[in-house]
N, C-alpha and C positions, 0 to 999 in steps of 0.2 A: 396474595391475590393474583389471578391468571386470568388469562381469557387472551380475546380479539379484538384488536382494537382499530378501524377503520381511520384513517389520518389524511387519506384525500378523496376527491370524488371518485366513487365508482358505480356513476352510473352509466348503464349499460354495458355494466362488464358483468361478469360471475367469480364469488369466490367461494373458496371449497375448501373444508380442513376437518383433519379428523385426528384419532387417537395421541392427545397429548402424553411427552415424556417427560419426566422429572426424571434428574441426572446429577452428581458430584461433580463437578468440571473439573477440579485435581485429580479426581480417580480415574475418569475417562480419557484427559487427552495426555500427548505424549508426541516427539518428533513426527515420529514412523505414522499415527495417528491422530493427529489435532482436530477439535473441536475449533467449528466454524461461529467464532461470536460477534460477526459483523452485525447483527442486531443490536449491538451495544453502537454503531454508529448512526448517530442520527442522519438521515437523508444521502446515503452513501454513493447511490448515483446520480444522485442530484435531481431525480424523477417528481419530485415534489414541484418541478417547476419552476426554483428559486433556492435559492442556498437556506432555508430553513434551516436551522440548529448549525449552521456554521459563523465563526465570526470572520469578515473580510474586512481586509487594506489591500485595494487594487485587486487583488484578482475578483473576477468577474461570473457571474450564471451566462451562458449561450444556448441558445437552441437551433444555430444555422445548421448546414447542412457538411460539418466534419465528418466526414468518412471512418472515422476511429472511434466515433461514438458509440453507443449501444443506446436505446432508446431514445427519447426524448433528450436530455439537459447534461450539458458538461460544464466547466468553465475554463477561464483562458484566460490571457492578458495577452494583445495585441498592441503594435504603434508598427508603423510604417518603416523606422530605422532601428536598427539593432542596439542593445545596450536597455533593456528595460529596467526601469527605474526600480528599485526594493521592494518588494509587499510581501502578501502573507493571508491563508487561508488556515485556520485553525479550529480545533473543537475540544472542548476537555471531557472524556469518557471519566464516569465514576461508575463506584460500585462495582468494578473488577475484580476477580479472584483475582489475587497474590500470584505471580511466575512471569512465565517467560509467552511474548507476545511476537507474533510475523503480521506487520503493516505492509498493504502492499497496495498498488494503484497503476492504471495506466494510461500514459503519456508522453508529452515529447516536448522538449528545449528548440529549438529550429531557429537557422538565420537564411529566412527565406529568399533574398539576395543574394546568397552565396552556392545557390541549388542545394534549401533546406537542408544546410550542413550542420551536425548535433554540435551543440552550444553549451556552455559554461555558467554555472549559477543558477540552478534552478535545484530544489532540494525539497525529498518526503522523509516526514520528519516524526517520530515517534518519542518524546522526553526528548532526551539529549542525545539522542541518535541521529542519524541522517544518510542516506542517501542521494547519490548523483544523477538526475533524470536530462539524460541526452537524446539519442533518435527514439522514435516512438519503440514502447514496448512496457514490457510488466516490470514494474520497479517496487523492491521489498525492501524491507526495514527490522530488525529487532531488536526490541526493548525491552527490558524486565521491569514489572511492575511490582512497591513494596508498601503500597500507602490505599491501593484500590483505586486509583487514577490515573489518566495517563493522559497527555497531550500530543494532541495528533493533528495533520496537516503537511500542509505545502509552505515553502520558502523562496524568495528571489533575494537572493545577494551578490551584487554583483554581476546580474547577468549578462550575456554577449551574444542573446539570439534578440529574436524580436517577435515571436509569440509562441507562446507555451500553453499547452491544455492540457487538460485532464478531466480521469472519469473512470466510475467504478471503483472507487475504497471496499478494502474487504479485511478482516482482522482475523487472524487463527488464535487456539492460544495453545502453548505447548505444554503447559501444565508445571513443577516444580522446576526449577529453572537450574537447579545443578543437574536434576537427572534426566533435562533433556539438553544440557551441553553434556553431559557424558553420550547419550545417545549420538551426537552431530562430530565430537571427536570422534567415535566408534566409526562413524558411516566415513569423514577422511581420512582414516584409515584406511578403511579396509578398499576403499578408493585405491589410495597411493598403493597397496600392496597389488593389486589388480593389474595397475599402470606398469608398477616395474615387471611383474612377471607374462607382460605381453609383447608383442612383437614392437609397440611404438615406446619402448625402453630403449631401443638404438637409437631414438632420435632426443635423447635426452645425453648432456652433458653429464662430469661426474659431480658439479656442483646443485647441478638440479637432481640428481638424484637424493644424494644429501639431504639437501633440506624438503 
């Protein structure tokens, strides 16, 4: 079953769509080329208004006026002193092709008392992957999926700013997950070979060359 399916008000807007595609998602994507299945996350900018399809402990839906937003709704966890206490922002995607997955979102760890200096313990989080989200910016994550599920979210452990937001989840998928880490060893590769045979190989010791 396919179709359209309206999930908040749109009135007085206009929407518009045309020629659907049916596609293999192993056959299509690839490092060099991923297939975009952020539609497998429910309410990903959080434009719904409210964390719909997300489960929260302490982090929060906002709609003030963050400058790093896009649209309407982000969320955050604020307090006044730094050091915010553990929580956790989570959702469990099913019915995923089998491989290799890029989570990614963006945000910022901040200790606004110290001239918004990037802070410690704030973590996007894909299974048992994770990433470190410090001064604002796009922070990624990959996971390999083998069950057609995968748990995805935000993490506070630990932290040492004193407000952290976020906004914009988006998920790629790479498709067979050995032969798109063959493709990502390929590309550091041909990186490092690049590196050495340019002018900024002088500014490399002989142990960085090495490795």
């Amino acid at each position: 079953e396919i179709g359209i399916e309206g999930t908040f008000d749109l009135k007085q807007s206009w929407c518009i769509a045309g020629m659907f595609e049916l596609f293999d998602l192993n056959d299509a994507a690839s490092v060099s080329s991923p297939t975009d299945v952020t539609y497998a996350i429910t309410n990903p900018g959080f434009e719904y208004r409210n964390i719909t399809g997300w489960t929260a402990n302490g982090i929060v839906y906002q709609n003030n006026n963050w400058s790093n937003k896009v649209g309407i709704g982000f969320v955050e966890k604020w307090q006044e002193t730094a050091g915010l206490p553990n929580s956790s922002l989570t959702q469990q995607l099913t019915n995923l092709p089998n491989g290799l997955y890029e989570l990614s979102v963006y945000g910022h760890n901040i200790n606004q008392k110290n001239g918004d200096a990037p802070s410690k313990g704030f973590f996007l989080t894909a299974g048992t992957a994770q990433t470190e989200i410090g001064a604002y910016g796009q922070y990624k994550v990959r996971a390999t999926v083998t069950d057609g599920s995968l748990q995805i979210g935000l993490q506070l452990n630990g932290c040492t700013g004193n407000w952290i937001a976020a906004d914009r989840f988006s998920l790629l998928f790479y498709g067979d997950p050995n032969a798109a880490l063959r493709e990502l060893l390929e590309g550091y590769i041909t990186e490092a070979e690049d590196l050495l045979a340019s002018s900024d190989a002088n500014l490399l010791n002989t142990a960085q060359k090495t490795s």
